[in-house]
C-alpha positions in Angstrom: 0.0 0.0 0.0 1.0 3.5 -0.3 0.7 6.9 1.6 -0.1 9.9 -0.6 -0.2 13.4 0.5 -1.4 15.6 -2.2 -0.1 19.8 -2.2 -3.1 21.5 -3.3 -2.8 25.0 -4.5 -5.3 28.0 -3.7 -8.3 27.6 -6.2 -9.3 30.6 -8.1 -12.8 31.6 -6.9 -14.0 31.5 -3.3 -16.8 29.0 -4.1 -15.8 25.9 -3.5 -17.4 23.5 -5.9 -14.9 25.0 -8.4 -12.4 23.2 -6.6 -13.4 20.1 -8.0 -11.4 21.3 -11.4 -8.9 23.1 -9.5 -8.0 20.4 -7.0 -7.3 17.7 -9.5 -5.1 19.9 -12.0 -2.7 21.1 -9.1 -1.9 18.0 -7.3 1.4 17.0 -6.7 1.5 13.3 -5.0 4.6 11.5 -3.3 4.1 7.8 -2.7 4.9 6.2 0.3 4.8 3.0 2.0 2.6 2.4 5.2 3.7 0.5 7.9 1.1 -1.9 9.6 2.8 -2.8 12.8 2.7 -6.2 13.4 4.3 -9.2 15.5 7.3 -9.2 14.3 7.8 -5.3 14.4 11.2 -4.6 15.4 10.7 -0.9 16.7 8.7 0.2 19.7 5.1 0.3 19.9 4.6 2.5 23.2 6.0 5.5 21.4 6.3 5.2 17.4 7.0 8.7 16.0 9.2 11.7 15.5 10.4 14.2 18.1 10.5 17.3 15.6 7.3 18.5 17.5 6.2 19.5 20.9 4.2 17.9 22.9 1.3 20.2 23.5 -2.1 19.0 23.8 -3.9 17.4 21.0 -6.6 15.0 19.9 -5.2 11.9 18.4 -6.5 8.4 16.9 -6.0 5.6 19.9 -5.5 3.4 17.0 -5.4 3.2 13.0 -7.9 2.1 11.2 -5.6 0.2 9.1 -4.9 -2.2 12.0 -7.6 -3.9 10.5 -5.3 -4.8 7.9 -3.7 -7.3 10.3 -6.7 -9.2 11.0 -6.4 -10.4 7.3 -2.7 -10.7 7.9 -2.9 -13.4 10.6 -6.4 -14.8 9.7 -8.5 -13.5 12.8 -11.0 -11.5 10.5 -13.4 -14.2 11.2 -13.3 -14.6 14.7 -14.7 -11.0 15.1 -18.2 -9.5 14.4 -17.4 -6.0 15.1 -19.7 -3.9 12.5 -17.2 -1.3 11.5 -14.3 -4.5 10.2 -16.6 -5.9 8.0 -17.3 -2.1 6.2 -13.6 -1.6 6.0 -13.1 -4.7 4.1 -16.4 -4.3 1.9 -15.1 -0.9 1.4 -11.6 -2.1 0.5 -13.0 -4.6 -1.9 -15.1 -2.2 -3.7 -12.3 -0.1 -4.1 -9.7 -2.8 -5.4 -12.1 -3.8 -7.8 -13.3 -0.1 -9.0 -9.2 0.3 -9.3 -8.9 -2.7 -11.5 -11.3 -1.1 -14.0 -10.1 1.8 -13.6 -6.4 0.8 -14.7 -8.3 -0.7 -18.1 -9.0 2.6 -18.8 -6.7 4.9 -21.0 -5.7 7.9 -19.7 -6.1 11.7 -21.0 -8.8 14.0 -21.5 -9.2 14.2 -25.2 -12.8 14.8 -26.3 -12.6 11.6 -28.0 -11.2 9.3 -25.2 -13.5 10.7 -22.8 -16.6 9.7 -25.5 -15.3 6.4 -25.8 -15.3 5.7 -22.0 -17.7 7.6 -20.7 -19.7 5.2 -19.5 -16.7 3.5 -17.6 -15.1 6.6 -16.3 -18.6 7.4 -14.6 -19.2 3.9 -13.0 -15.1 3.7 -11.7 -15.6 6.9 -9.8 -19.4 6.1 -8.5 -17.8 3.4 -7.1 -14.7 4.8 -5.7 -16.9 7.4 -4.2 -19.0 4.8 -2.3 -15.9 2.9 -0.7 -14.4 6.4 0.0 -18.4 6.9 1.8 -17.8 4.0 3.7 -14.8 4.2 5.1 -11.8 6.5 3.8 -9.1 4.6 5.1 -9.6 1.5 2.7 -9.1 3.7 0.1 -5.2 4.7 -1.0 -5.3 8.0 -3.5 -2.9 7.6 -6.2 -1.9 9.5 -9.3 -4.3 6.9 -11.4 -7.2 8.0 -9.4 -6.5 12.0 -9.3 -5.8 11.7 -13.6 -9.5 9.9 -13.1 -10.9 13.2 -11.5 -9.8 15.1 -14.4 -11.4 12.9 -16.7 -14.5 12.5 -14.7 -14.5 16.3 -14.3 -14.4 16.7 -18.4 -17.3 13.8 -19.0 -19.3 16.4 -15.7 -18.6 19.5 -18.0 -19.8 18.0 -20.8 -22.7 15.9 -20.5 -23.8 17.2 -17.2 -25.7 14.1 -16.3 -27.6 15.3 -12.7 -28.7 18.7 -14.7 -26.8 20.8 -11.7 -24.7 23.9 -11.2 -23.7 26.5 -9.6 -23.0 30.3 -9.9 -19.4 31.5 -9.4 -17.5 33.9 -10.1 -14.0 34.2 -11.3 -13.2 37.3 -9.8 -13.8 39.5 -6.6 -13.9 42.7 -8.3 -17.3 44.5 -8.6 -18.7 43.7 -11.9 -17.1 41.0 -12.6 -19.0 38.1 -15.0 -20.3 35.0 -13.5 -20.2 31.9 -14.7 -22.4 28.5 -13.8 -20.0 25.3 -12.9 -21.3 22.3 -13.5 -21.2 19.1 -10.7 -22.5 16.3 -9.3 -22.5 14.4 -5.8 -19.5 12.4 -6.9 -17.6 15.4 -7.8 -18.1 17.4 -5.0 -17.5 14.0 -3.2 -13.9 13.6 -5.1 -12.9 17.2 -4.7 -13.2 16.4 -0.5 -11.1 13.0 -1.0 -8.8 14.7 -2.7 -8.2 17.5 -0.2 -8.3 15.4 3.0 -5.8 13.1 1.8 -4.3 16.2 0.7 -4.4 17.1 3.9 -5.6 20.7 2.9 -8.3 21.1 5.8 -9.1 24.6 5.1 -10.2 24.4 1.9 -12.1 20.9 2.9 -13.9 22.4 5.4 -15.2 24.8 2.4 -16.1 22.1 -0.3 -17.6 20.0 3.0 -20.0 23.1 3.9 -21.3 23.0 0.1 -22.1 19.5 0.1 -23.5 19.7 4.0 -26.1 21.9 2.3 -26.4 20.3 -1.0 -26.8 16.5 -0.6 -28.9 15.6 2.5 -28.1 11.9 2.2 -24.9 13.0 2.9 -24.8 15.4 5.7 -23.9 13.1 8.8 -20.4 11.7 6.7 -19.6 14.8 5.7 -20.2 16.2 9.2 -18.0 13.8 10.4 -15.2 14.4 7.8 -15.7 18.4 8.4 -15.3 17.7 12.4 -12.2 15.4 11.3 -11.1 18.3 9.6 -11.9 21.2 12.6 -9.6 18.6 14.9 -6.4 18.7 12.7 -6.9 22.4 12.5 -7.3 22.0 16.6 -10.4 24.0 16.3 -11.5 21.8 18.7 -15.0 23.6 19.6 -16.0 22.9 16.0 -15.5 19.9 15.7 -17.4 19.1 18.9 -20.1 20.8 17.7 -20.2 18.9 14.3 -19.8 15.7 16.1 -23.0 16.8 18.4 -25.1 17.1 15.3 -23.9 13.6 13.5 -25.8 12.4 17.1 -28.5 14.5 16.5 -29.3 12.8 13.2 -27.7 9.4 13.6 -27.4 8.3 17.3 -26.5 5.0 16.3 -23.4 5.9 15.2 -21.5 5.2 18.8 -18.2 5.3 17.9 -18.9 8.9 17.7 -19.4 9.5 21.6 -15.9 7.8 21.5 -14.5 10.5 19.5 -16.0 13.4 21.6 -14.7 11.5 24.6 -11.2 12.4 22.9 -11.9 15.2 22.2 -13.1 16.6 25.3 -10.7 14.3 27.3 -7.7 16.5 25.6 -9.7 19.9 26.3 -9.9 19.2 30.0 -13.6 18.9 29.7 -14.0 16.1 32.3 -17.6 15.8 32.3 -18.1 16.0 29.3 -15.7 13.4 28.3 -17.4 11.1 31.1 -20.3 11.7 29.6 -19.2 10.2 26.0 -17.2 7.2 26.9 -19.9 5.9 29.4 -22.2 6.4 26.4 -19.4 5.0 24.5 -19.3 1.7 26.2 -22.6 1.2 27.2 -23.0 0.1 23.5 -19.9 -0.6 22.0 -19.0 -4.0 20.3 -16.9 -5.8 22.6 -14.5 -6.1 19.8 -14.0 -2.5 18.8 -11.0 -0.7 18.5 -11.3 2.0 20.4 -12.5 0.3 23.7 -9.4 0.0 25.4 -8.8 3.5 25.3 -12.0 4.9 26.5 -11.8 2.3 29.7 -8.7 3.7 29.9 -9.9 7.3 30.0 -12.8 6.4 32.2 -10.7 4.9 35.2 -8.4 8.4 34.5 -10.9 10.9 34.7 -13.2 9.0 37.6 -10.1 8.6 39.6 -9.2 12.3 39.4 -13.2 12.8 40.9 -12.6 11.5 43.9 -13.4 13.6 47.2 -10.8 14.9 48.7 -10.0 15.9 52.0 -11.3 12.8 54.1 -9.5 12.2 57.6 -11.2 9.8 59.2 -11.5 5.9 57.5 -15.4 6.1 58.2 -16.7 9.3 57.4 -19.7 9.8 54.3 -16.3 11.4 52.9 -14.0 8.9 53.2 -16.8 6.0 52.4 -17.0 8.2 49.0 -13.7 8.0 48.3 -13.8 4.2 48.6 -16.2 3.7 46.3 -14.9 6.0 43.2 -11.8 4.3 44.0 -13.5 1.2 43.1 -15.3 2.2 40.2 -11.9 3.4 38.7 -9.8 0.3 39.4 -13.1 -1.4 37.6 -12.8 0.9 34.7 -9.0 0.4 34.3 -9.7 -3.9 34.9 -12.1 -3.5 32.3 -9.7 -2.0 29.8 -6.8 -4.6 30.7 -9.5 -6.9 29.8 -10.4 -5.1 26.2 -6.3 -4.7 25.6 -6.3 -8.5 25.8 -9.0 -9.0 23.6 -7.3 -6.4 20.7 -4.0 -8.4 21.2 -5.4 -11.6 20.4 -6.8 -10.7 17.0 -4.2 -8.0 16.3 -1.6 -9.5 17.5 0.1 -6.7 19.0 -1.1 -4.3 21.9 -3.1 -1.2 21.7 -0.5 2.1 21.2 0.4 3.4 24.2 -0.4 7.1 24.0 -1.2 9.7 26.8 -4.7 8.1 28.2 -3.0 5.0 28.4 0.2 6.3 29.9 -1.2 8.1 32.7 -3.7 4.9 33.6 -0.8 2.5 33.8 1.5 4.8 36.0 -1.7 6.0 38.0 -3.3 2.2 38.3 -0.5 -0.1 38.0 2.8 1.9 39.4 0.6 3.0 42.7 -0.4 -0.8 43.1 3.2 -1.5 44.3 5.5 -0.1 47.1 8.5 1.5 47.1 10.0 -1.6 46.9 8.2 -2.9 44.3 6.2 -5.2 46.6 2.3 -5.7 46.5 0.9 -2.8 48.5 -2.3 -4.3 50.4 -4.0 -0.9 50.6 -3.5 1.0 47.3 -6.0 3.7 48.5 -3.0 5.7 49.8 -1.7 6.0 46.5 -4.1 6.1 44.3 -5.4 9.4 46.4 -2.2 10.8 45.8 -2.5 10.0 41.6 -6.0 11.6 42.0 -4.7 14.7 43.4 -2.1 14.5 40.5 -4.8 14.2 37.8 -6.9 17.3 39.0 -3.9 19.4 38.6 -3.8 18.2 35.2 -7.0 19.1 34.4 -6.8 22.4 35.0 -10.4 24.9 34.4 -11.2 24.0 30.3 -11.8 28.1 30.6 -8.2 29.0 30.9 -6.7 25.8 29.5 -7.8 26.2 25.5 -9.1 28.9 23.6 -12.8 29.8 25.1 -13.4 30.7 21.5 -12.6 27.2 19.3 -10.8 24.9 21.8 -7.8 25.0 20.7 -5.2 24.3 23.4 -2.3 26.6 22.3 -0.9 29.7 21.2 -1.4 29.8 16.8 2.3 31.7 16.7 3.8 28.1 18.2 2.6 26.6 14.5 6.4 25.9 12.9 8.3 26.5 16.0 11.0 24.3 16.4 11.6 22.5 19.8 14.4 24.8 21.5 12.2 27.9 20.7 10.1 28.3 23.9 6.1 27.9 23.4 4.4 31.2 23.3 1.3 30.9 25.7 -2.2 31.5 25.5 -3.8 35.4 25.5 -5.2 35.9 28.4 -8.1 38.4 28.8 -6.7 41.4 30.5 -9.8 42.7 32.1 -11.0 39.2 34.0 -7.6 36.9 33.5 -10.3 34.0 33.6 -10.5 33.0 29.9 -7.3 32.6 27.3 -7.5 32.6 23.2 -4.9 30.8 21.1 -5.2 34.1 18.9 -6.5 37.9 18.9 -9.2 36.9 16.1 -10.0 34.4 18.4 -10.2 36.8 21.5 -12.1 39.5 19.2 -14.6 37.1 17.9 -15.4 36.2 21.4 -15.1 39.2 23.0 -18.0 40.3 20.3 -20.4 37.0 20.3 -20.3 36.5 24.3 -17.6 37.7 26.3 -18.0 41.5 26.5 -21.8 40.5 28.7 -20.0 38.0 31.1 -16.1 39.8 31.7 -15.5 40.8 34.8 -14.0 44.3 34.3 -13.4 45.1 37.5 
């Protein structure tokens, strides 16, 4: 398999269907491999990546979705039921084949080629566009498949086979003439492949409004992919907010209250974030991917509820402690349990990222003594990893942006490790809310702020 990551220039008019033409014409792809870790990795799996970054807070994957790649590998497919693996593979397989056609046809965008293979050109990318629907990770952009957008954008122009357009215009000077471009669901659909794997989330996040509005069928996937897009931007308020809405419409779509468990988890919305991985695992398949993790978040954030301040073993205090205690050492059993279960048809263990982390020191490290022996009361300690976690999280008001969510300054975008993080604006008339920009801090200051701030 390969990795693509497409550069996609600026298109020329603001609307952003006409990115369908523009996208396709000034891609530039670079092939890589993808790596499926597997059991005979020889590289760590606790902590697999680069350190050119910082390490401020951000909303990441507990797993990829290609993992699901391994259960093919070692022949476990079958032993699991789990909704979303048999998609992924149904998607894959419609995408294989559509690619198979696809490399049968010639390629160029000659009037002639184009009326010779018409009808194939439109069925390859109908059904390139339903496996990307189903799940975008079984699909693998290539420079076949963006020379396929051209042609399927010249057969659109041409033949305009759903009788739709749309008015732009070419130019933001007064007067200037306006034109009608042509589309259809699957070109407005390939324009957004193209830019998410592109990686160019600004302009997705246009072309994904359109097609919100457009193509009602459509609206909770391309909520989701806009709210995928609002969290690599780290405007993590968005995406919330899109997420909320996919519920809205479908609420059987669970894995969702596992991504605004993430979400909310990394915004120090505790609450919240309780809220969606208990909804989360109320319902989840017991095979699902991202079950370790929220068990593993849910002992986390119910440990840092307990009371504090109990001094007596008996008190209505102390009791309380004793029994969030308990319901956190379940959570974090029941997530052991779930890490199991992903080993033995992945055959390797879930990544160990920051939710996991602080469980196992919190959980595990705390069960022991100094000495590394057995502690028979692990209350003492597990008090003291409590009081650690609500440290951590800190009041979401003056821990992100109060106006998107994101958790750090926009100026620390490119900064290189040595360079000392800029912090978050603070509001100088109530120091109780921070922005990650002045747009951010105007905007808010305009919507909601300036009735609540404390001037005094």
């Amino acid at each position: 398999m390969s990795n693509t990551q497409p550069t996609i220039a600026n298109p020329t008019t603001e609307d952003p269907v006409a990115e369908v033409t523009a996208a396709a014409e000034q891609v530039s792809l670079e092939d890589k491999p993808v790596h499926v870790h597997g059991e005979n990795c020889n590289h760590d799996h606790d902590h697999d990546h680069d350190h050119d970054h910082d390490h401020t807070p951000e909303v990441v994957e507990p797993q990829g979705r290609n993992d699901y790649d391994l259960l093919e590998i070692r022949a476990t497919k079958d032993q699991t039921t789990d909704p979303l693996v048999k998609t992924y593979f149904e998607a894959k397989e419609i995408f294989t084949k559509a690619v198979e056609r696809l490399n049968q046809i010639p390629e160029g965008a000659d009037a002639e080629l184009i009326e010779t293979h018409k009808d194939e050109i439109a069925s390859v990318t109908t059904d390139l566009m339903r496996a990307f629907l189903m799940d975008e990770k079984a699909c693998i952009m290539s420079q076949r498949i963006l020379r396929l957008a051209e042609q399927y954008e010249t057969y659109v122009q041409k033949y305009n086979p759903e009788g739709t357009s749309t008015p732009t215009v070419e130019s933001e000077e007064e007067g200037a003439e306006q034109q009608n471009t042509i589309y259809t669901k699957d070109s407005v659909v390939f324009v957004i492949w193209i830019l998410f794997s592109g990686q160019q989330y600004t302009h997705c996040v246009q072309t994904l409004g359109f097609a919100i509005t457009e193509f009602e069928s459509l609206r909770p996937r391309m909520l989701e992919f806009r709210a995928s897009c609002h969290m690599a931007l780290r405007n993590y308020k968005a995406c919330c907010e899109d997420l909320e809405e996919v519920l809205t419409i479908k609420p059987e779509l669970n894995e969702i209250h596992s991504m605004l468990g993430n979400v909310y988890y990394a915004t120090h919305q505790a609450q919240d974030a309780i809220h969606h991985f208990k909804s989360f695992v109320e319902v989840a398949h017991p095979d699902s991917r991202t079950l370790p993790n929220a068990y593993f978040a849910l002992a986390n954030l119910t440990l840092q509820s307990t009371p504090s301040g109990a001094t007596k073993k008996k008190s209505n205090q102390a009791l309380k402690q004793v029994a969030v205690l308990k319901d956190a050492q379940d959570y974090y059993q029941k997530a052991l349990a779930a890490d199991i279960r992903f080993k033995e048809l992945y055959g390797v263990p879930t990544n160990l990222n920051e939710i996991k982390r602080t469980a196992v020191v919190a959980f595990r490290a705390r069960s022991a003594d100094r000495n590394g022996i057995l502690a028979t009361d692990s209350t003492p300690a597990l008090l003291e990893a409590s009081e650690a976690l609500k440290k951590s999280f800190k009041n979401p008001g003056i821990s992100s942006c109060a106006n998107c969510g994101r958790p750090d300054n926009v100026a620390n975008e490119g900064r290189t490790p040595d360079q000392k993080p800029k912090p978050l604006i603070k509001c100088t008339k109530c120091s109780k809310v921070v922005y990650c920009s002045r747009p951010c801090q105007i905007n808010h200051w305009n919507s909601a702020h300036k009735n609540t701030c404390n001037k005094k």
